[in-house]
N, C-alpha and C positions, 0 to 999 in steps of 0.2 A: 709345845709349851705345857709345861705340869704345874708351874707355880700358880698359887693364887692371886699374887701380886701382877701376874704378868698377863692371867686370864682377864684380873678386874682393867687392866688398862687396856688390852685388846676389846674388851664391853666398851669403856670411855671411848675410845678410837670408833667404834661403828656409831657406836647411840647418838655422840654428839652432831655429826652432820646430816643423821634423820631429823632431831628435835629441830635442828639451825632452818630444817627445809621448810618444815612444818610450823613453826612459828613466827619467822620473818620471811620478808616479801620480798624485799633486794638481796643481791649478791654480797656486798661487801659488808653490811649487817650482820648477815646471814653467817660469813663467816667470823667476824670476831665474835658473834654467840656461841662460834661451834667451836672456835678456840678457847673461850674464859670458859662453855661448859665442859671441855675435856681438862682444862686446868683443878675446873674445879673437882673434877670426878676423880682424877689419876691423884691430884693433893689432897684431897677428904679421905683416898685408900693409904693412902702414904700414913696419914695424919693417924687415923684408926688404927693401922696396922702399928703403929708404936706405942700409941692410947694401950692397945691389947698387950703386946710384948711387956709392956711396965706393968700392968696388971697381973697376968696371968703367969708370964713369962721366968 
């Protein structure tokens, strides 16, 4: 994988079910935190990444 897009959502993919571990205490918490935080990480790079494109782009 070379892209940066594709690095940042492989980041989103591991971090979010470290943080899910680490901050909640049940399983099934646990996981919709690790779901809405890789939503929100893989859509914030998404979101950025076009923020930048129209800017720079």
């Amino acid at each position: 994988m070379t892209s940066h897009l594709g690095m940042m959502i492989l980041f989103a993919a591991l971090v979010s079910p470290v943080f899910a571990a680490l901050h909640r205490d049940d399983l099934s918490s646990g996981r919709a935190f690790a779901v809405k935080l890789f939503a929100s990480l893989a859509g914030g790079a998404l979101v950025l990444s076009w923020v930048l494109y129209l800017i720079f782009g």
